[in-house]
C-alpha positions in Angstrom: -59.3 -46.1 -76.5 -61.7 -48.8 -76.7 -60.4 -50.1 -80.1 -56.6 -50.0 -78.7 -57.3 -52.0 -76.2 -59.5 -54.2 -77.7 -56.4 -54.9 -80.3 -54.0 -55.7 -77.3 -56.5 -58.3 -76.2 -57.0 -59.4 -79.7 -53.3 -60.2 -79.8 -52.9 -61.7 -76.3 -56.2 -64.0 -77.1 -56.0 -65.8 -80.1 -59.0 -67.6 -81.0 -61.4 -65.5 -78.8 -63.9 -63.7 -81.2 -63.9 -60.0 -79.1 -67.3 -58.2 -78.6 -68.0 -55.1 -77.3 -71.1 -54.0 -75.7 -74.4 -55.7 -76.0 -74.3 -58.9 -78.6 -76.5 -62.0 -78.3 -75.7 -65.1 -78.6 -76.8 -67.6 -81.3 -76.9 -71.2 -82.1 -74.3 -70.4 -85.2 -71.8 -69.0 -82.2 -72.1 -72.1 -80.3 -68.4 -73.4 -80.9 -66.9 -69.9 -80.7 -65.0 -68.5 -77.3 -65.6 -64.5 -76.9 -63.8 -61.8 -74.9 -66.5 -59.3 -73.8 -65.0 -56.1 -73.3 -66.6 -53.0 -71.2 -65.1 -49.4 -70.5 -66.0 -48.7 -66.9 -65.8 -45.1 -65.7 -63.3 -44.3 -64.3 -62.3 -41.3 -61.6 -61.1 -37.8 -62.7 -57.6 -36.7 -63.8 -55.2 -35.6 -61.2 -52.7 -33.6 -62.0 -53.2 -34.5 -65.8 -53.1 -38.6 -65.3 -55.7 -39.6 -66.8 -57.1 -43.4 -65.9 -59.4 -45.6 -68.2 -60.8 -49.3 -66.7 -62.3 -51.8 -68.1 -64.0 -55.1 -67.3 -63.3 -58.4 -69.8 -65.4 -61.0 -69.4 -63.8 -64.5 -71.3 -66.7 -67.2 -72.3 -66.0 -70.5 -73.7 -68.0 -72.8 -76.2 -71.3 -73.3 -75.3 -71.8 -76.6 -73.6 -68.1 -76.2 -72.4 -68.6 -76.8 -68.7 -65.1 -79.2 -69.3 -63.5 -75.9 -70.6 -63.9 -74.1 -67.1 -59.9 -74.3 -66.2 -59.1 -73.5 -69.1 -60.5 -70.1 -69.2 -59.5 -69.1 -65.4 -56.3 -70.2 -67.2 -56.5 -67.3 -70.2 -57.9 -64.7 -67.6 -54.8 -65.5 -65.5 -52.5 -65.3 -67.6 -54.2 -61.9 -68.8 -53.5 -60.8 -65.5 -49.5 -61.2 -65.7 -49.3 -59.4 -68.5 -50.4 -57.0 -66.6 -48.2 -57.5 -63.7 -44.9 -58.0 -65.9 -46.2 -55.0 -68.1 -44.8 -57.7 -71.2 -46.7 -55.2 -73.5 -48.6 -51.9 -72.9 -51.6 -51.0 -74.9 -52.5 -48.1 -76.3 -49.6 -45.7 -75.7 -50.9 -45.9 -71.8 -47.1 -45.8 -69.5 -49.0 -48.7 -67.2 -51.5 -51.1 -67.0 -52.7 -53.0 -63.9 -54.9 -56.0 -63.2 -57.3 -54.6 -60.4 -57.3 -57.8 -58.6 -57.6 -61.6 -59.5 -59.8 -63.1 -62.0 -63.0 -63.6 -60.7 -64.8 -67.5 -61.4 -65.5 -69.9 -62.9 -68.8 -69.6 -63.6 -71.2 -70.9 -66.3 -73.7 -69.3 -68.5 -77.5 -70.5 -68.8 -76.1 -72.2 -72.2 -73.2 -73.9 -70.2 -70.2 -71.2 -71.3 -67.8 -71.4 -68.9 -66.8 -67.7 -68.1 -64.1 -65.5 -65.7 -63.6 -62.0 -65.4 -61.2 -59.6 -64.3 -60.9 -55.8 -64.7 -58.2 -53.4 -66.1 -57.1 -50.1 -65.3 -55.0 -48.1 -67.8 -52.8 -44.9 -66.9 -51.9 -42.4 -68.8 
């Protein structure tokens, strides 16, 4: 489920480079803007609706304190995706934004970052 949604992001963020898990950042990455994605447990089924979350985390260039907007901007407009439901990912009948994004903040090499979590029901 990871992968799925992963993809939907992929889609809905052109020009992120998406991570999963643990990565470290390099000098070579410096230009790049990544979409950190966690799964986050979630509670147990009831009555066979299943729920996944997830948290995203969206960093800009490095040195990209000007770039802060911006990504608030992305991670907002993440969010009403979710609202509207404008596309579902992975075969899940809703997603929901659990609350707004959360930032701006910056990195100890200047990324600009936001993050919101996800919720997927199935």
């Amino acid at each position: 489920m990871l992968d799925e949604f992963t993809d939907w992001l992929e889609d809905l963020l052109p020009g992120y480079v998406m991570v999963t898990g643990a990565w470290q950042d390099d000098p070579t990455m410096a230009a790049s803007s990544f979409a950190a994605v966690r799964q986050n447990p979630a509670g147990s089924p009831v009555v066979g609706v299943r729920r996944s979350r997830f948290h995203v985390t969206l960093l800009g260039p490095r040195n990209g304190r000007q770039n802060q907007l911006a990504i608030m901007a992305d991670a907002a407009e993440l969010a009403s995706k979710a609202i509207t439901r404008a596309t579902v990912p992975c075969g899940a009948a809703h997603i929901v934004s659990m609350g707004e994004a959360q930032g701006p903040g910056l990195t100890t090499e200047n990324r600009p970052w936001a993050s919101l979590d996800f919720e997927l029901i199935f």
